[in-house]
C-alpha positions as CSV (number, residue, x, y, z in Angstrom):
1,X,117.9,9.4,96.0
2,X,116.2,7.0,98.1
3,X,113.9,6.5,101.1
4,X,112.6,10.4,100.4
5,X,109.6,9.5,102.7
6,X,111.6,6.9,105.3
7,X,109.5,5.8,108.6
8,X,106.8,7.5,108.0
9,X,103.0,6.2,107.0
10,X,100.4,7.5,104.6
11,X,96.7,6.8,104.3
12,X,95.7,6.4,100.5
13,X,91.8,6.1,99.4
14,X,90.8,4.7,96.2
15,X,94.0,2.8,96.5
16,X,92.9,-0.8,94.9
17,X,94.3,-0.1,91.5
18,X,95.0,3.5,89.2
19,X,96.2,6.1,90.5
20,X,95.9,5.1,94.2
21,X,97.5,2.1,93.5
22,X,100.4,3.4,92.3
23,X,100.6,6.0,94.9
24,X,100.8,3.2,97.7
25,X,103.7,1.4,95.6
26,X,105.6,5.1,95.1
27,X,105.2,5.8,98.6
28,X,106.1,2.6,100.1
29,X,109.5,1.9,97.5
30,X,110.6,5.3,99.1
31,X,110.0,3.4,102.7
32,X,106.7,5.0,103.5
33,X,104.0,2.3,105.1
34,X,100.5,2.4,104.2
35,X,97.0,2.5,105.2
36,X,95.0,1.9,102.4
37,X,90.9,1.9,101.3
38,X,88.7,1.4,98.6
39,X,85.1,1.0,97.9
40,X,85.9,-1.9,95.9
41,X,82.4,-2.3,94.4
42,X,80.1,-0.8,91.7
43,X,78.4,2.8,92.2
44,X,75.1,2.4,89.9
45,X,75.7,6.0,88.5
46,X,79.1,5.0,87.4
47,X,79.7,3.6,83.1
48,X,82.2,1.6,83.7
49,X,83.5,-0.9,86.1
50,X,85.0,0.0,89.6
51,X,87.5,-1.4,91.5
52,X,87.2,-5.3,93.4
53,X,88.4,-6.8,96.4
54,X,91.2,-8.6,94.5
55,X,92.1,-5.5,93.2
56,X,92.6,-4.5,96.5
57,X,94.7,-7.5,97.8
58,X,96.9,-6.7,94.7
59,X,97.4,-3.7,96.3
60,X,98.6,-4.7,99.5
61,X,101.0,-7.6,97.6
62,X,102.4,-4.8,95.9
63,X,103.6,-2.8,99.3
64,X,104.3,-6.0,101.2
65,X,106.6,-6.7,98.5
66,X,108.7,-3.9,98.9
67,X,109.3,-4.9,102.9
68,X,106.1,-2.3,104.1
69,X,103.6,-2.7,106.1
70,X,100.1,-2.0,104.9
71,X,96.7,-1.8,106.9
72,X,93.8,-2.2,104.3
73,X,90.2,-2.2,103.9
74,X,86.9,-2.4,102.1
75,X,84.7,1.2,102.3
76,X,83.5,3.9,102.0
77,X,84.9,7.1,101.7
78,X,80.8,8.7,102.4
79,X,80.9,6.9,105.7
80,X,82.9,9.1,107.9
81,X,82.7,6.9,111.2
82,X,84.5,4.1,108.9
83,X,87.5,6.2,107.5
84,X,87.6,7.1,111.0
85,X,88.0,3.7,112.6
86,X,90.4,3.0,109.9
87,X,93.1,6.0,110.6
88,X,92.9,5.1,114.1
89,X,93.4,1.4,113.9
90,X,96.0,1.9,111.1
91,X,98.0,4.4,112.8
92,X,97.7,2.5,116.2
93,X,99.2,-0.9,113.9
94,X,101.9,1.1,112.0
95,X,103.4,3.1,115.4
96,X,101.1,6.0,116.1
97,X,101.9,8.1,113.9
98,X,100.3,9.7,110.0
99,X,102.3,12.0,108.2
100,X,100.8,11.8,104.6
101,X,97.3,11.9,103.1
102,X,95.9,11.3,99.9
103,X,92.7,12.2,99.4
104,X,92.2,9.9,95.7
105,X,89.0,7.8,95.5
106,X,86.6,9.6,93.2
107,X,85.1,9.0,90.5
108,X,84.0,10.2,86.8
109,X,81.2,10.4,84.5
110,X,80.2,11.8,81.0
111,X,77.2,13.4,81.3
112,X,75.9,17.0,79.5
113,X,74.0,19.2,81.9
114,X,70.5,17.9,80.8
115,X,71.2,14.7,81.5
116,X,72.4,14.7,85.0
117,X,70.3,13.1,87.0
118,X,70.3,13.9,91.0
119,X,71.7,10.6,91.9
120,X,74.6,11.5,89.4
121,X,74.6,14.4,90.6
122,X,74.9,13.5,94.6
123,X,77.2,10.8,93.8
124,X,79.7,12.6,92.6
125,X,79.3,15.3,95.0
126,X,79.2,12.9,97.9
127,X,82.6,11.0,96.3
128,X,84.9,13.5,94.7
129,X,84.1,16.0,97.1
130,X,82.1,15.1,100.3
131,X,84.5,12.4,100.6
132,X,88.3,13.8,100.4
133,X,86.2,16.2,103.2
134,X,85.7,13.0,105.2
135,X,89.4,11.7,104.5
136,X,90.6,15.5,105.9
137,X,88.6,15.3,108.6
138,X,89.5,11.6,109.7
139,X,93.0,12.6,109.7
140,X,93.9,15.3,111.2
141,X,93.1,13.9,114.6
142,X,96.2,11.8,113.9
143,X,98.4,14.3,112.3
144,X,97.9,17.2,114.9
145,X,98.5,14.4,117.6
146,X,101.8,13.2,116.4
147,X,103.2,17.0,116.1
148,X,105.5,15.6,113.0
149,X,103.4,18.5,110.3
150,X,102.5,16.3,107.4
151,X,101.6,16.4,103.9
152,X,98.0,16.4,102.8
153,X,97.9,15.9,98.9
154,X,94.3,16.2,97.3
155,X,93.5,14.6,93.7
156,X,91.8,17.3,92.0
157,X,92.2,17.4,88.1
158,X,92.7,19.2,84.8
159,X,89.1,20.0,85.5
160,X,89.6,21.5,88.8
161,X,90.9,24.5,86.7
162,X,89.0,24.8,83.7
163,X,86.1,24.4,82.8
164,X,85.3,20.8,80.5
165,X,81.8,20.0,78.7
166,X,80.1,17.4,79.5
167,X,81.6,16.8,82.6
168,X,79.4,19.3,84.8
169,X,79.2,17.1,88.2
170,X,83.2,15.7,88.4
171,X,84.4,19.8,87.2
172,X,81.8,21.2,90.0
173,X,83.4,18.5,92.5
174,X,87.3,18.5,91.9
175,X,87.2,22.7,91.9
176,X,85.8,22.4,95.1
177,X,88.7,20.2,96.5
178,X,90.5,23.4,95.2
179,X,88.4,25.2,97.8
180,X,89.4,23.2,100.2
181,X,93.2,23.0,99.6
182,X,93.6,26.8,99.8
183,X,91.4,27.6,102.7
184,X,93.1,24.6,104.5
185,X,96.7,25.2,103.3
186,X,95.9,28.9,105.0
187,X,94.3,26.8,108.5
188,X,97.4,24.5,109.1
189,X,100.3,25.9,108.2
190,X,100.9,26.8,111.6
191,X,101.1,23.1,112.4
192,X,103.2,22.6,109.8
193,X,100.5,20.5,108.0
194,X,101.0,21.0,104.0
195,X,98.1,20.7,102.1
196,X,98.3,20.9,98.3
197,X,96.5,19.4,94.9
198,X,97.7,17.5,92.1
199,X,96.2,18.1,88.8
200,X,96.7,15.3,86.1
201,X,95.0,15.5,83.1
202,X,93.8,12.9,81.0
203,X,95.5,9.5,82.9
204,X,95.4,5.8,81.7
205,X,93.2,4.0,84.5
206,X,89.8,2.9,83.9
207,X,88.6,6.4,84.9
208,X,89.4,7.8,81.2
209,X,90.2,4.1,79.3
210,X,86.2,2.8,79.2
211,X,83.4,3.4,76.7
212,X,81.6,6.2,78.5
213,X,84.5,8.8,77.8
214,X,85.1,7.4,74.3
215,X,81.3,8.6,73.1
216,X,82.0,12.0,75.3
217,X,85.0,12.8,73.0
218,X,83.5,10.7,69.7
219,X,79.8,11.4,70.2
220,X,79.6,11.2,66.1
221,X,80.3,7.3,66.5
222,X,77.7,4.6,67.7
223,X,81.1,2.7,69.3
224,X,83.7,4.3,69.3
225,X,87.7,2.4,70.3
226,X,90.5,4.1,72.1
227,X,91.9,4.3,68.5
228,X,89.0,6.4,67.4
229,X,89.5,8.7,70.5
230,X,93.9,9.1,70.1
231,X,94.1,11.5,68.3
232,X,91.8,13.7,70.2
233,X,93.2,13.0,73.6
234,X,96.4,14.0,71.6
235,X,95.1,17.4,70.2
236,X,94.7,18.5,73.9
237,X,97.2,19.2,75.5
238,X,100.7,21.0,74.3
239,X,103.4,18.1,74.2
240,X,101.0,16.4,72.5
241,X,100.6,13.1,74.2
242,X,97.2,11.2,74.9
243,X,97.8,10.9,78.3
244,X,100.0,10.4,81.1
245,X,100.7,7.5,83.4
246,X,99.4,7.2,87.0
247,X,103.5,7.0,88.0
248,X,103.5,10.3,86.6
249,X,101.1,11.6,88.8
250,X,102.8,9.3,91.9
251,X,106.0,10.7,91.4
252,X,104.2,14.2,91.7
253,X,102.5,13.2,95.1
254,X,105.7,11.5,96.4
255,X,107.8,15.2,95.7
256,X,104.5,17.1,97.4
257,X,104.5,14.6,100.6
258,X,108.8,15.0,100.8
259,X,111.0,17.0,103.0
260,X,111.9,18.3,99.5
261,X,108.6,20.6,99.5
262,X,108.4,21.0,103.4
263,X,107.9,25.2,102.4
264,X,105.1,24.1,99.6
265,X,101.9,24.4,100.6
266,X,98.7,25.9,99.0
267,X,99.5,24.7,95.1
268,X,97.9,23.0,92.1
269,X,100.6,21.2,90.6
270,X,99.2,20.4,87.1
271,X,101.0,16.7,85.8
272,X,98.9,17.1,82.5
273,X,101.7,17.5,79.5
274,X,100.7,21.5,79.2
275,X,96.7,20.3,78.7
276,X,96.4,23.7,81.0
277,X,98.8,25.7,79.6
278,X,97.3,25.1,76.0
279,X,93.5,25.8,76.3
């Protein structure tokens, strides 16, 4: 099966490498074209490094490859007005018309309780939650104006669900994009507007790969390797695998933003080997 999401455009944050990367590649080899953002710069809160500029224009080689188009730019998923003047110039570029969102840019931190400070605290708020607001609300202008419904997929997480020491501010944040997936699912499915989450669990992008979330799950070692930290990330969930692979979570966003779940709406699809299932 091919072209599964033919003519139509999606707008993908945090799309400069991981998971949003390989949601604009997915998207685009089944004929989708992008418009794509990214903060592409360092949050001072944040352990490990973010995303950069060439990450970015790797990005948009990867979709132009495949024969897509792709608007893309530098920002900032807390500056509304921006994501704003970005759907509208994007959709006006790419035929006036949005049928997909993925709300993706966010990111993590291993902190216990105590030590979250209120920056940490309001940046990961004002990212992982205020933000995929802020991609919602940028949108739908476009969506409800084309009258084609639409598919608005939502990164949330293993921790959306469930609760996960030590990880108090990005568990607070990604169950309330839960929130807002059910109380929007409920809002727009008169208009044919889907709105649902994907759940991964533990995923191999620089979100879990860095040596802030080794010490979370090693705290016993003064530096601890991915080697040290394997077996752990294997003891989770119940097929027993360390992670999975951002294509896994793609291929997940790619069936959610289909014709093939045009009557699903209002899900958490969990992509997280049976991490949920297990605990």
């Amino acid at each position: 099966m091919s072209g599964r999401v033919e003519g139509k455009v999606a707008f993908i944050t945090g799309a400069a490498r991981g998971q949003g990367r390989s949601h604009a590649v997915r998207l685009a080899e089944e004929g989708a074209d992008i418009i794509a953002m990214d903060l592409c710069a360092q949050v001072d809160t944040v352990g490990y490094a973010m995303a950069t500029p060439a990450d970015l224009d790797e990005t948009v080689a990867a979709v132009e490859a495949l024969d897509r188009r792709i608007v893309a730019e530098i920002g900032d998923v807390r500056d509304l007005a921006m994501l704003e003047g970005l759907v509208a110039r994007g959709v006006e570029e790419l035929g006036g018309r949005l049928d997909i969102v993925s709300a993706n840019a966010g990111i993590t931190g291993a902190h216990g309780s105590a030590d979250v400070t209120p920056e940490r605290w309001q940046n990961m708020i004002d990212i992982n939650l205020t933000g995929v607001w802020h991609t919602i609300k940028a949108s739908l202008p476009s969506m409800e104006a084309a009258g084609n419904g639409g598919a608005i997929v939502l990164t949330s997480s293993y921790a959306g669900a469930n609760g996960v020491p030590n990880l108090v501010g990005y568990a607070a944040a990604k169950h309330g994009v839960v929130g807002l997936m059910h109380t929007l699912a409920q809002e727009l499915a008169e208009k044919y507007i889907r709105v649902n989450t994907i759940n991964p669990g533990n995923c191999a992008t620089d979100l879990l790969l860095n040596d802030e979330l080794y010490r979370l799950f090693r705290p016993d070692l003064e530096d601890p390797t991915y080697e040290d930290v394997r077996e752990t990330f294997e003891s989770l969930p119940a097929m027993n695998i360390p992670y999975i692979e951002s294509i896994d979570a793609s291929n997940a966003l790619l069936f959610l933003a289909s014709d093939e779940a045009r009557y699903i709406t209002g899900i958490q699809l969990p992509i997280d080997g049976g991490w949920a299932v297990s605990s």
